[in-house]
C-alpha positions in Angstrom: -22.3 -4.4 20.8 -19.5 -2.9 18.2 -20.1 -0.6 15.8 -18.7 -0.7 12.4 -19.1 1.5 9.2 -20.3 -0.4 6.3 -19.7 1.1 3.2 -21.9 -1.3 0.5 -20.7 0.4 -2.3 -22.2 -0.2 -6.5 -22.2 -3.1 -9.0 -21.4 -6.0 -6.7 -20.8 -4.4 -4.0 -24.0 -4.6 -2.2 -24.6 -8.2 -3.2 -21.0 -9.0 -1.7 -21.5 -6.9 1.6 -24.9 -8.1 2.5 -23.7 -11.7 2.1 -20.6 -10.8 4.4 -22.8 -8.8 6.7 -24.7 -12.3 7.4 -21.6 -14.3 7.7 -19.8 -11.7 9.7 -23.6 -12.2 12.0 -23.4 -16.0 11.9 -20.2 -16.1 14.0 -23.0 -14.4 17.0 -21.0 -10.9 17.2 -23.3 -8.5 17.8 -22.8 -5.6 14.9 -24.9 -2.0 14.8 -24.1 -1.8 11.1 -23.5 2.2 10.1 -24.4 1.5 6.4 -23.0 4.9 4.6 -23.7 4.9 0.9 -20.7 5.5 -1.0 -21.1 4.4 -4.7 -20.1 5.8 -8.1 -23.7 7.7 -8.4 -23.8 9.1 -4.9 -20.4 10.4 -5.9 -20.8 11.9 -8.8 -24.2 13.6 -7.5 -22.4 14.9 -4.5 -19.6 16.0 -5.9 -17.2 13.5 -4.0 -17.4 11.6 -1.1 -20.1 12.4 1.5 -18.4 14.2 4.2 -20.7 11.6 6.3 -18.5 8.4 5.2 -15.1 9.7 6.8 -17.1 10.9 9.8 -18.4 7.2 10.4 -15.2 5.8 9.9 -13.2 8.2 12.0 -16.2 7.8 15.0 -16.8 3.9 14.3 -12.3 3.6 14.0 -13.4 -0.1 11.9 -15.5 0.0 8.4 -15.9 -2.8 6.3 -16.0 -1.9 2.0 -17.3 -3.4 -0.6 -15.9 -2.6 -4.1 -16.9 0.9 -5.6 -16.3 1.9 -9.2 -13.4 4.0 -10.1 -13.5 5.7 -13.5 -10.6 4.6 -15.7 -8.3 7.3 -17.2 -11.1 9.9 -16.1 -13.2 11.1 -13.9 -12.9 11.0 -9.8 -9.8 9.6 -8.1 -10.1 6.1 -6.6 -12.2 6.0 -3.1 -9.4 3.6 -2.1 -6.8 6.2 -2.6 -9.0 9.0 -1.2 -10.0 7.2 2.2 -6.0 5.9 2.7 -4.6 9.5 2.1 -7.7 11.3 4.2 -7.2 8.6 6.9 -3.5 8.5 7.1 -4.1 4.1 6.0 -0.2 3.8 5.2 0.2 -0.2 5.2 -2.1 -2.7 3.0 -1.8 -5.5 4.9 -2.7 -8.7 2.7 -2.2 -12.1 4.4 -2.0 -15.0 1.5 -2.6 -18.3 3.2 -4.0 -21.9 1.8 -6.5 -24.0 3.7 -7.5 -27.0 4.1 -9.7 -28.2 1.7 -9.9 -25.3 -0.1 -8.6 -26.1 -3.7 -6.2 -23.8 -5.9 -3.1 -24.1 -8.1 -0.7 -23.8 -5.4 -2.5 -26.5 -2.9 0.8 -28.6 -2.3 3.2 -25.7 -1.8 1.3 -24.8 1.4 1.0 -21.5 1.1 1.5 -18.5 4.2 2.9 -15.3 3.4 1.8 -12.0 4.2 2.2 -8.9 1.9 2.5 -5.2 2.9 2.3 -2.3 0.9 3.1 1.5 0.9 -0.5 2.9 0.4 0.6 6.6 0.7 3.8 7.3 -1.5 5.2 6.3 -4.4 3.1 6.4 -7.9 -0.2 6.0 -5.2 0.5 9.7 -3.6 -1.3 10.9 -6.5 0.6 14.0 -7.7 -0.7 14.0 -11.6 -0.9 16.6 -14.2 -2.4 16.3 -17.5 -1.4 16.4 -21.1 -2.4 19.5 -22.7 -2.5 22.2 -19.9 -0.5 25.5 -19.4 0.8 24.0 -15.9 1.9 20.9 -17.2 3.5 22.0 -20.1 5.5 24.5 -17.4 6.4 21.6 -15.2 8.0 19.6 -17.9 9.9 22.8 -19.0 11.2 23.2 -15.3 12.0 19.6 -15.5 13.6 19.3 -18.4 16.2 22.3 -17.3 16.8 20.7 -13.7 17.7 17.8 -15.1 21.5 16.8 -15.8 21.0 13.3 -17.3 17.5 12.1 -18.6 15.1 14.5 -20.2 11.5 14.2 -21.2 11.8 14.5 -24.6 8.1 14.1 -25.9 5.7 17.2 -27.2 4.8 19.0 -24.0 1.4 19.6 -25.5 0.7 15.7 -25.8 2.6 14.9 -22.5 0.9 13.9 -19.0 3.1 13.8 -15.6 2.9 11.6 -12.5 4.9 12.2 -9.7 7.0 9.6 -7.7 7.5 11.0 -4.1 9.2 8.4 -1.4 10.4 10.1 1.6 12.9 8.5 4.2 10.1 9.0 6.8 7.5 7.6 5.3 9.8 4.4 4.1 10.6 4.0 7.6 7.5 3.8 9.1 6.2 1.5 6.9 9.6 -0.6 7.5 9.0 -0.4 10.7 5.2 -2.0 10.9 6.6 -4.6 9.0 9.2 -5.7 11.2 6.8 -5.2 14.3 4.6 -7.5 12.6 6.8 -10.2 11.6 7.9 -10.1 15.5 4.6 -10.0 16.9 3.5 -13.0 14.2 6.6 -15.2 14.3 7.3 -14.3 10.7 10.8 -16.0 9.5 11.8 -13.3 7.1 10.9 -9.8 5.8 11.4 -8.9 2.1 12.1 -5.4 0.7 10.9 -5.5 -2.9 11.5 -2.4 -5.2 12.5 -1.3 -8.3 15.5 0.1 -7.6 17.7 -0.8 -10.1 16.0 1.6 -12.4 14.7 4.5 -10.1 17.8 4.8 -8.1 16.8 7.8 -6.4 13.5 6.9 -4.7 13.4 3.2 -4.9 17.1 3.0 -4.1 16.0 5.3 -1.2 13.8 2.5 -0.2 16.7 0.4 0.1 18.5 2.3 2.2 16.3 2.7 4.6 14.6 -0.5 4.5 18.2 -2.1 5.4 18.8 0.4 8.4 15.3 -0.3 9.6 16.3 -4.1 10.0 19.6 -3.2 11.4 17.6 -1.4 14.2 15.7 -4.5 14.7 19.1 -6.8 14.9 17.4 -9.0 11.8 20.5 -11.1 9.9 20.9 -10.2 6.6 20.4 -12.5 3.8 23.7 -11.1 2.5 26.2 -10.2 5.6 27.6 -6.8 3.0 24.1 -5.4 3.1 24.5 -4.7 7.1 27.8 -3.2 7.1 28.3 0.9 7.2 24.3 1.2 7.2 23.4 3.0 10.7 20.2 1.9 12.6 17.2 3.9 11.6 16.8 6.7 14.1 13.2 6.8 13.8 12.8 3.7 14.1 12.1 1.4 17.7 15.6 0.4 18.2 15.9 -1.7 21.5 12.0 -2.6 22.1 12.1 -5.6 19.4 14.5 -8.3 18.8 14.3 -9.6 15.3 17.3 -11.5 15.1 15.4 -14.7 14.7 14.4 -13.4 11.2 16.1 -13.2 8.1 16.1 -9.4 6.1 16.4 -10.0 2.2 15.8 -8.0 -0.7 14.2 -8.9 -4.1 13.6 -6.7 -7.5 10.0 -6.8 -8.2 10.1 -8.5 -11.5 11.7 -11.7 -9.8 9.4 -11.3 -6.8 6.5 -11.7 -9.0 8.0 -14.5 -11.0 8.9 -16.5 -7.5 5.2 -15.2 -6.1 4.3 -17.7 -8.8 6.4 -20.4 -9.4 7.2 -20.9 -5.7 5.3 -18.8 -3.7 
């Protein structure tokens, strides 16, 4: 018998998780179901999330979700968010495969790629301030005299701020789990996507560590230049895996998308 957290969440969220609760019982796995209510009115009656639902989860170590409102441009952060960053859930792991008699646009290009994602840093960590408060307004004025090239040049008063923190450590760690799964799955290739040819500082960060992460793992390089003067990751598990059988390349996100689909 395993226990899992199920969080059924509002709109069609319950609908959706009691038709995968019976699915998930057809395959004869027995399941002791922890159903913790976690929807947009038992947030906003509590306050937040029930100090209950990250208590199952932790105890349980698997929950399954169903979706759960998050207020646009107001209101409570996203329960996403909140249960990645409480829960340390770094890597969105999204495998994209076609099947066998299962019909979509991109049936004959046979499909099988799997996407992971930074969940913690970037845009997603969260750091906001909004337009019209004394601390923002302060912010922008520290910002504006630290900076030496681009300022923010709109009215302070009218102005909201995000943000954008990426850290060598956490890049590397989620490098890391992506090159440990493409081992452990036979993947060919790993891509580092970014947009680094406009936020030079963090997403060209990204780069630089993404590339030193595959040099650690003895991947080839799509282009030989990318591997030369970049030192293997410290941090990262130089020596256990050998990923020379796979192919490190790099792609700007507005091309990734584009190939994603044209030729995914």
């Amino acid at each position: 018998m395993h226990k899992v957290t199920l969080l059924p969440g509002d709109g069609v969220g319950p609908e959706i998780a009691e038709a995968t609760r019976k699915c998930v019982e057809a395959t004869g796995v027995r399941i002791e179901w922890d159903v913790q209510e976690c929807g947009i009115e038992v947030i906003e009656a509590k306050g937040g999330v029930p100090a209950s639902v990250l208590e199952s989860i932790r105890a349980n170590k698997v929950a399954l979700k169903a979706p759960i409102t998050t207020p646009i441009g107001k209101g409570f952060r996203s329960v996403n968010v909140y249960l990645r960053q409480e829960l340390g859930l770094y890597a969105c792991v999204r495998p994209c495969k076609t099947y066998k008699g299962v019909r979509t646009f991109f049936d004959a290009c046979n499909v099988d790629l799997v996407i992971v994602r930074e969940n913690t840093e970037d845009l997603y960590a969260g750091v906001e301030f909004k337009a019209g408060e004394a601390v923002t307004e302060k912010l922008i004025g520290q910002i504006n005299a630290a900076a030496t090239g681009k300022k923010i040049s709109t009215d302070v008063k009218t102005t909201g701020i995000s943000i954008k923190p990426m850290s060598v450590e956490g890049t590397t760690r989620i490098a890391d789990y992506a090159f440990k799964y493409a081992v452990e799955h036979k993947r060919k290739s790993v891509t580092s996507i970014s947009k680094a040819n406009i936020m030079k500082f963090t997403d060209g960060l990204w780069y630089d560590v993404t590339r030193a992460v595959a040099n650690s793992y003895k991947a080839k390089h799509e282009w030989a230049d990318l591997a030369k003067n970049v030192p293997p990751s410290p941090t990262a598990n130089a020596g256990k895996l050998d990923a020379g059988n796979i192919t490190y390349m790099e792609r700007l996100i507005d091309n990734m998308c584009m190939q994603l689909v044209q030729k995914p």
